[in-house]
C-alpha positions as CSV (number, residue, x, y, z in Angstrom):
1,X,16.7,38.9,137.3
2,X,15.5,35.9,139.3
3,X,17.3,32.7,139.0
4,X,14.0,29.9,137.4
5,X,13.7,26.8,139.0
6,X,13.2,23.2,136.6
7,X,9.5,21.9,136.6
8,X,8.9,18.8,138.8
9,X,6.7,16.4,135.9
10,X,5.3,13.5,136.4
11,X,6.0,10.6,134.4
12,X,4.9,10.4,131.0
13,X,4.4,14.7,130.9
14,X,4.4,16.0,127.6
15,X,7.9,17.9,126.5
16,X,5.6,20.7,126.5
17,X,4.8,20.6,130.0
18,X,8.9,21.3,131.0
19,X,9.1,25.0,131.5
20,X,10.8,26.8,133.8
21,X,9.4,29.2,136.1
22,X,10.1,31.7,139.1
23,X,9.8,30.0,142.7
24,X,9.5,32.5,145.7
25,X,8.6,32.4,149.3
26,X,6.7,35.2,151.6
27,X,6.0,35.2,154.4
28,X,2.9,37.1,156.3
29,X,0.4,37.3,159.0
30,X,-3.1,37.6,158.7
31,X,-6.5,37.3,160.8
32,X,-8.1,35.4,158.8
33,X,-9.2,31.7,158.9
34,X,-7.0,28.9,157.0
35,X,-9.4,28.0,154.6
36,X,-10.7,31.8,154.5
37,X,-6.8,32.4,153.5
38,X,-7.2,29.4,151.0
39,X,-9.9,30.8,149.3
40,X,-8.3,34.5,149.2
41,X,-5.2,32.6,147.4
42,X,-7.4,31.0,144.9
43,X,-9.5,34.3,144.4
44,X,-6.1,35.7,143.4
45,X,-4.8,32.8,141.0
46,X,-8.0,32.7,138.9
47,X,-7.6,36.3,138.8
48,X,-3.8,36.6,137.3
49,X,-5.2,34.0,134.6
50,X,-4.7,30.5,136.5
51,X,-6.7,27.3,134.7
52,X,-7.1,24.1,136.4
53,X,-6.5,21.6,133.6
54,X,-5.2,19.1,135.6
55,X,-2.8,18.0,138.3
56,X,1.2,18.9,137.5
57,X,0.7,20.6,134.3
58,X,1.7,24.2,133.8
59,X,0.2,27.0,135.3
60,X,0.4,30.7,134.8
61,X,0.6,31.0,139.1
62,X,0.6,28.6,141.6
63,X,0.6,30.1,145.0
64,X,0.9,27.0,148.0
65,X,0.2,27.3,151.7
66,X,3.0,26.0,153.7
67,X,1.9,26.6,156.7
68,X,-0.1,28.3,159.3
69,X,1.9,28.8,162.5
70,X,1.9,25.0,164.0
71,X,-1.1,24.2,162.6
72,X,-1.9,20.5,161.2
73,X,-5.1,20.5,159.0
74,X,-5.5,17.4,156.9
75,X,-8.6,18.5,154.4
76,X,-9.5,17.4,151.4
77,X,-8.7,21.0,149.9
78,X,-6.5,22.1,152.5
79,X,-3.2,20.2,154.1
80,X,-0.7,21.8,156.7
81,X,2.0,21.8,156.6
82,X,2.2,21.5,153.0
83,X,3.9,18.2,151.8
């Protein structure tokens, strides 16, 4: 089994919010576009079950970006390399 990793929470989170979950990293390549890529990701998250409820709070996936060979991109939906 896979080690979990502690949520990061903001201050003030509700105790509820403080489950752990399974942090991973792959690695690809792809033809497409960043922001095609982008919305391939999100197309994927709503489809395993994900709800936007708000910023920090739990999530049932949360699948980042972190970057796009050296590309910089500083978009209001889209920054590389992710912070």
């Amino acid at each position: 089994m896979f080690p979990q990793s502690q949520a990061l929470l903001p201050a003030g989170a509700p105790d509820t919010w403080n489950l752990p979950f399974y942090n991973m990293v792959i690695a690809g390549s792809t033809s497409l576009a960043p922001h095609d890529v982008l919305s391939a990701i999100q197309q994927i998250e709503q489809k395993l079950g994900r709800n936007k409820i708000g910023h920090w709070c739990p999530r049932q996936i949360d699948i980042d970006i972190l970057g796009i060979e050296d590309l910089v991109i500083d978009s209001p939906d889209l920054y590389l390399p992710h912070k």
